[in-house]
C-alpha positions in Angstrom: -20.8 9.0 18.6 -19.9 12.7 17.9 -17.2 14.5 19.3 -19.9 16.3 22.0 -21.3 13.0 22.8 -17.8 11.3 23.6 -16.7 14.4 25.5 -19.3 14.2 28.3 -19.5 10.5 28.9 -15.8 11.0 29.2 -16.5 13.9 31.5 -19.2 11.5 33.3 -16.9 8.4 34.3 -14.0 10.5 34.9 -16.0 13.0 37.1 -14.0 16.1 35.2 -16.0 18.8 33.9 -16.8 19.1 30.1 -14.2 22.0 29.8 -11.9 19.7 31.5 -12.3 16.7 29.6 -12.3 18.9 25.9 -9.5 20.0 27.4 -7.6 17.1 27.6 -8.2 15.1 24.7 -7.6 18.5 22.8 -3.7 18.0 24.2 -3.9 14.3 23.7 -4.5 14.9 19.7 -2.3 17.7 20.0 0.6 15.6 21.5 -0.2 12.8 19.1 -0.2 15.1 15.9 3.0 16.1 16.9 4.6 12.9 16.9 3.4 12.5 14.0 5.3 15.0 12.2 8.6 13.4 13.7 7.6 10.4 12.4 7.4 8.6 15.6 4.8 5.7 16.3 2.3 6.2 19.0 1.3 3.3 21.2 -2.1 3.7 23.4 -1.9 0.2 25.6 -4.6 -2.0 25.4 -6.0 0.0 22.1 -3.5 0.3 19.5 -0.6 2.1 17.4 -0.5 4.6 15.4 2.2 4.9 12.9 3.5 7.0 10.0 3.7 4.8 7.0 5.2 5.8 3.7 3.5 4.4 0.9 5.4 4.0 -2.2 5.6 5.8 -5.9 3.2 3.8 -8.1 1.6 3.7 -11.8 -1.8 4.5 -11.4 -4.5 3.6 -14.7 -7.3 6.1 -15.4 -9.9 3.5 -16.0 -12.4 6.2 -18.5 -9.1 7.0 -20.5 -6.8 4.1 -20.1 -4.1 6.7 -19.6 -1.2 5.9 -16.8 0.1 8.6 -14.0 3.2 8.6 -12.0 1.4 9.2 -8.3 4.3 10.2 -5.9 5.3 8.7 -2.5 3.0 10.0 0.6 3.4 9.6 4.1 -0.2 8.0 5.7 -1.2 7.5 9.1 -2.1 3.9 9.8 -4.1 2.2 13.2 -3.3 -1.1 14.0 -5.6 -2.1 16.8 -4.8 -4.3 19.7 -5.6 -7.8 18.9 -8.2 -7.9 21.9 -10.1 -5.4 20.2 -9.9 -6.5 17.0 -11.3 -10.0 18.0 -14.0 -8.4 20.2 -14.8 -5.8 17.1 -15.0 -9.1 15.5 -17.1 -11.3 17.5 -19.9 -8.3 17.8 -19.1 -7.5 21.5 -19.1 -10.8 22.7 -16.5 -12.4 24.6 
């Protein structure tokens, strides 16, 4: 499903326009990304969280050379889905 594709069935069952319904997921990711950058964990009930990890300095091997590299700490965004989701991802749609 493409962006244009999830905007109008959202538009559909919510009975906003398309405009309307770009709209507000536009200031939904908006709103999101900015908690982001404060480091702050965002919880969507009945979906999941979203949460700023920082993932640690390690020694990584080039595997054609064999030579080693310092890669520096990084800040990732990590999902962990709700576990009715993740069980119905799991079980093909079934319940």
């Amino acid at each position: 499903m493409n962006n244009k594709d999830f905007i109008t069935e959202l538009a559909d069952r919510t009975g906003f326009s398309v405009e309307d319904a770009q709209q507000m997921v536009d200031i939904v990711i908006e709103t999101m990304g900015d908690h982001f950058l404060e480091d702050d964990s965002v919880l969507i009930p009945n979906f999941g969280t979203f949460e700023v990890k920082k993932k640690m300095e390690r020694i990584m091997v080039n595997p054609s050379t064999g030579q080693r590299m310092l890669v520096p700490p990084k800040l990732v965004l990590n999902f962990k889905p709700n576990v009715g989701w993740k069980e119905r991802v799991k079980s093909g749609g079934t319940e």
